[in-house]
C-alpha positions in Angstrom: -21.6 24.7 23.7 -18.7 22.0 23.9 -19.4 21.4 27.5 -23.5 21.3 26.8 -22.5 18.7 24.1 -19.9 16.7 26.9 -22.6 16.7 28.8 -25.3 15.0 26.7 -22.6 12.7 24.7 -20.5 12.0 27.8 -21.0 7.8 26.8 -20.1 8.6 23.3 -17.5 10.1 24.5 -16.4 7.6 27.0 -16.3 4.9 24.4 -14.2 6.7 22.2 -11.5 7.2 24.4 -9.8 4.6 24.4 -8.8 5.0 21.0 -7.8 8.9 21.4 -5.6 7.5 24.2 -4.2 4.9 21.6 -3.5 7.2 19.0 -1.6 9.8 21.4 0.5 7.2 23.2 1.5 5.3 20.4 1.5 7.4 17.2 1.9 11.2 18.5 4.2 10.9 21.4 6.5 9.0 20.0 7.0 11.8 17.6 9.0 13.7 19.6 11.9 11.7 18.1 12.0 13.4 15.1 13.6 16.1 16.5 17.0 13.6 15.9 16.5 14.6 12.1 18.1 18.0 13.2 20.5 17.1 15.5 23.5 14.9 15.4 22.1 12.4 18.1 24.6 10.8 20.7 23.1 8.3 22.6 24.8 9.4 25.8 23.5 12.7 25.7 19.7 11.6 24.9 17.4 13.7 22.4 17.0 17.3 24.2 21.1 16.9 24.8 22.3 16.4 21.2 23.6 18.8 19.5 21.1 20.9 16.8 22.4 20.9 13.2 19.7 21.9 10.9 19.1 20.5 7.6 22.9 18.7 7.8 21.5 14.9 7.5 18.6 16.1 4.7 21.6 17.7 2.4 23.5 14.9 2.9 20.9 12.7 1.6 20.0 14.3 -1.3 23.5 14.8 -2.7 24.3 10.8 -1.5 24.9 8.6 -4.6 21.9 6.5 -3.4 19.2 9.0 -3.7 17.9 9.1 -7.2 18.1 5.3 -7.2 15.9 5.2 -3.8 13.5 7.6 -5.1 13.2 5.8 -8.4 13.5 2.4 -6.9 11.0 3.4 -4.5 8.4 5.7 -6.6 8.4 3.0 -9.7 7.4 0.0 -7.1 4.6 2.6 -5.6 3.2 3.7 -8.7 3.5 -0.1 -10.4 1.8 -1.7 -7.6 -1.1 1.5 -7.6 -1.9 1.0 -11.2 -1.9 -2.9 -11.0 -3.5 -4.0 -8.0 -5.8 -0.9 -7.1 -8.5 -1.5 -10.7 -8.2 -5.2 -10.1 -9.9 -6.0 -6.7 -12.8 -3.5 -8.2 -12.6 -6.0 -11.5 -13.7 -8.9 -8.9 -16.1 -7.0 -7.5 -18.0 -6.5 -10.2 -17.5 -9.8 -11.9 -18.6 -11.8 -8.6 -21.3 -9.5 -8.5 -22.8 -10.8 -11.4 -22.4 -14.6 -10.3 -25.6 -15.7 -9.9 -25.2 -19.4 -8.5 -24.3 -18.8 -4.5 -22.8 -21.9 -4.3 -19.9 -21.2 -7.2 -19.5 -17.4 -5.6 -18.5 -18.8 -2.4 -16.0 -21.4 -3.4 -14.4 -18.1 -5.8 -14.4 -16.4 -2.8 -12.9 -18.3 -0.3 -10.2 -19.4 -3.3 -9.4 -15.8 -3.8 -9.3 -14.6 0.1 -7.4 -17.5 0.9 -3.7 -16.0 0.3 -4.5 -13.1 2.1 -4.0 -14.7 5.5 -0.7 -16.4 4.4 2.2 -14.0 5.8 4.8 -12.6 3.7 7.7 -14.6 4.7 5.7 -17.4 3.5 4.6 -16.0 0.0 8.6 -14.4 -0.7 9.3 -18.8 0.6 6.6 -20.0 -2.2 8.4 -16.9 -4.8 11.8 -18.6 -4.1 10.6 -22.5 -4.1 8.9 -22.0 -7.3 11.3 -19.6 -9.0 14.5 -21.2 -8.4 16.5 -22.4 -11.6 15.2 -25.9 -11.0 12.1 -24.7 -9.6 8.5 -26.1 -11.5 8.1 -22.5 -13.5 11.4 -22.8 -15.1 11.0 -27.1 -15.4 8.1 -26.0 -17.4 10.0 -23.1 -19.8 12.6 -26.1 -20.4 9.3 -28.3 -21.4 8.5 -25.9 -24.2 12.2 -25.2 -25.3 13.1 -22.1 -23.4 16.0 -21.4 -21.2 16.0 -21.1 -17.4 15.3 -17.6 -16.0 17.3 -16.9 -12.5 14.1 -14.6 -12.0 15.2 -13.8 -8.0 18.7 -12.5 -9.2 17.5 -10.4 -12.4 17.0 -6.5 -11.6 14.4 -6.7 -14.2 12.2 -9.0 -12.7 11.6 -7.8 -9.4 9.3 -5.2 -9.7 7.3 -7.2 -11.6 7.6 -10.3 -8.7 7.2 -8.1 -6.2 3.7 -6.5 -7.9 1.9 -9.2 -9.4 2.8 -11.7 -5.8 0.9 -8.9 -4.0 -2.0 -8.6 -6.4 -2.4 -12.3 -5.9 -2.4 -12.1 -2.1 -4.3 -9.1 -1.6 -7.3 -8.8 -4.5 -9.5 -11.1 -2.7 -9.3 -9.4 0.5 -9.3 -5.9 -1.4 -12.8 -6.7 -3.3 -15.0 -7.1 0.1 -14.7 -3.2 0.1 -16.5 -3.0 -3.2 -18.5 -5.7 -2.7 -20.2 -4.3 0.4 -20.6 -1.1 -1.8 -22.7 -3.0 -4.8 -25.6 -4.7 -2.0 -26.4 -0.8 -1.5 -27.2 -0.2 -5.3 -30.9 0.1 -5.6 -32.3 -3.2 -7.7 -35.4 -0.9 -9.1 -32.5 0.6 -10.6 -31.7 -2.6 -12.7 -35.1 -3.7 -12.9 -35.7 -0.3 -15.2 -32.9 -0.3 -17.2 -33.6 -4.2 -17.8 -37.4 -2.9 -18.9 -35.9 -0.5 -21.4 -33.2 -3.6 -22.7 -29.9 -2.4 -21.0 -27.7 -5.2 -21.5 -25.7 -6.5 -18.2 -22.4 -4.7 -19.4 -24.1 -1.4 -19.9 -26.3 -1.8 -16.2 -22.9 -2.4 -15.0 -21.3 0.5 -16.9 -23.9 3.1 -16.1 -25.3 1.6 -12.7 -23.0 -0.5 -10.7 -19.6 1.7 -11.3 -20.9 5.1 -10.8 -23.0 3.6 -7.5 -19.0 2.9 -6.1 -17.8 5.4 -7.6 -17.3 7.3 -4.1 -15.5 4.2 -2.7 -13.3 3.7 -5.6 -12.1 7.4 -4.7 -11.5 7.5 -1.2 -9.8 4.4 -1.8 -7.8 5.5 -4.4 -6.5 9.0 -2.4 -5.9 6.2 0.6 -3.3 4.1 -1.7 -1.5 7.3 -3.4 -1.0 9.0 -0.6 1.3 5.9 0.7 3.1 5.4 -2.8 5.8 6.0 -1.2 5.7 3.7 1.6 6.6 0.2 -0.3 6.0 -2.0 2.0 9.8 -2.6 4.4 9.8 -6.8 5.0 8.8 -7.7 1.8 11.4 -6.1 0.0 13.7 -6.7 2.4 13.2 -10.4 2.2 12.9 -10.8 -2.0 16.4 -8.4 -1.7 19.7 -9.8 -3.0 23.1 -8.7 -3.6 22.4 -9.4 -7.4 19.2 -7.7 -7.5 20.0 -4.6 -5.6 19.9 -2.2 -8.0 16.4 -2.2 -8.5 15.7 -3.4 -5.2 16.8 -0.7 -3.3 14.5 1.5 -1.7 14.3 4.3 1.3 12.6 1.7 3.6 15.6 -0.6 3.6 18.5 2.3 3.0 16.6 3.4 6.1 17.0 0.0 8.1 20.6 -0.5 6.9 21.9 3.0 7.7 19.7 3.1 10.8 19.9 -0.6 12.5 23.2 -1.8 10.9 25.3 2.0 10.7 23.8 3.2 13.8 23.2 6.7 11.9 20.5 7.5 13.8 20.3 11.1 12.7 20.7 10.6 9.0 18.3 7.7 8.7 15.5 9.8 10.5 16.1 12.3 7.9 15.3 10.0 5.5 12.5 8.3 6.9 11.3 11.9 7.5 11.6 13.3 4.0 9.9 10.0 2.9 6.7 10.6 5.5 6.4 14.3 4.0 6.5 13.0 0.3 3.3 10.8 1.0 1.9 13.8 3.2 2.1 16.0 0.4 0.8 13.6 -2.2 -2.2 13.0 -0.3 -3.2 16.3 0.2 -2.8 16.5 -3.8 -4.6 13.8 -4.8 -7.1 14.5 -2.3 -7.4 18.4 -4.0 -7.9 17.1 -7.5 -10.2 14.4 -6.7 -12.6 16.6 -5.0 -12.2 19.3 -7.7 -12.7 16.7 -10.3 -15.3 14.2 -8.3 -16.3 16.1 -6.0 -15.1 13.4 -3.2 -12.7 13.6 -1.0 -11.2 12.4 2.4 -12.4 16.2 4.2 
């Protein structure tokens, strides 16, 4: 049956590998590292030489003095930046949607899509410039009789820096999803509920949101299944000696005990237990959604 199928599809299946052969070179050979989690890795002996040692590095991580403020460092920045930015881009969406004059809809667009194509060493540059004690956000609390905020060196502001700087670079980009989704809603649709005097909020309510209802969903298993993977150069570069405590989390422990402790071992571990924490949320919120929605990713 497969070979019948090789046979009749061979183009199709000519075209698609190329990206079969990019997966397997780049993403699942390279897995064979892994195996370093186990062992204690010695560079001189290679991977298959080192020595095997279990679950040594994993204990080791869990009962470090770092862990519980990684995992809530890490976990509070996932699950912040899931309930901030994921509803607005969909908020957009629907409000450009509804814009009417083509001309105004373009310039909103192109203002909103604009910071997604500036890279992140130049947004944490622009958090810095305009942050800084003498910087024009805290010029203008002085204006109104406030005092200066050192916002880059308070714990307590940088989840909320880090956050709301990526809603503003991202929600234009993000919307293009759900606006592609909202030209396949049937207009006859709109035309009736118009006929029987739906007003715009309820055709949006009862038309537009359950028509991308599927997209919201797929997307929404795609973001919490990587909750835990807060994004590495971002943080790294918004990260201070002042701010550390709340700064902190398993991508750059992993760097720092990895790149600048050479513990190869251990910082596999963790990069490992961090890779099966977003596995296994997927596969949950995948579950409920499709219990729930009855959508899911398979």
């Amino acid at each position: 049956m497969l070979k019948k199928s090789f046979r009749k599809n061979w183009d199709l299946y000519l075209l698609i590998s190329p990206v079969i052969a990019y997966f397997i070179i780049f993403h699942y050979v390279p897995m064979y590292g892994i195996q370093i989690a186990f062992k204690d890795f010695i560079a001189t002996k290679g991977i298959w030489g080192s020595e095997w040692v279990g679950l040594k590095h994993f204990e080791r991580f869990f009962d470090s003095y770092y862990f519980w403020r990684l995992i809530k460092n890490t976990l509070g920045i996932g699950i912040y930046t899931l309930a901030v930015s994921f509803p607005i881009p969909i908020i957009i969406a629907l409000m450009l949607n509804e814009v009417r004059n083509e001309k105004y809809k373009k310039f909103v667009q192109t203002v909103i899509y604009a910071p997604h194509f500036l890279s992140t060493v130049v947004v944490v540059g622009m958090l810095i410039l305009f942050l800084k004690p003498d910087g024009i956000i805290n010029q203008t609390i002085t204006l109104f009789g406030g005092n200066p905020v050192d916002f880059m060196t308070e714990p307590g502001w940088f989840k909320s820096l880090y956050v709301f700087s990526d809603v503003w670079q991202t929600m234009g980009w993000s919307s293009i999803i759900y606006l592609a989704a909202l030209t396949a809603v049937d207009h006859s649709q709109h035309e009736a509920a118009m006929i029987d005097g739906a007003s715009r909020i309820q055709r949006i309510w009862h038309i537009n949101i359950p028509a991308i209802m599927p997209t919201i969903v797929i997307l929404f298993i795609l973001n919490a299944g990587s909750v835990m993977s807060v994004g590495f150069e971002k943080v790294f570069l918004m990260q201070n000696t002042l701010n550390m405590s709340t700064s902190d989390v398993i991508s750059t422990f992993v760097y720092r005990s990895g790149i600048l402790e050479a513990q190869y071992s251990f910082s596999a571990a963790v990069g490992l237990f961090n890779s099966v924490i977003n596995f296994i949320m997927l596969i949950m919120v995948n579950a409920i959604a499709k219990k729930i929605n009855n959508t899911s990713l398979w």
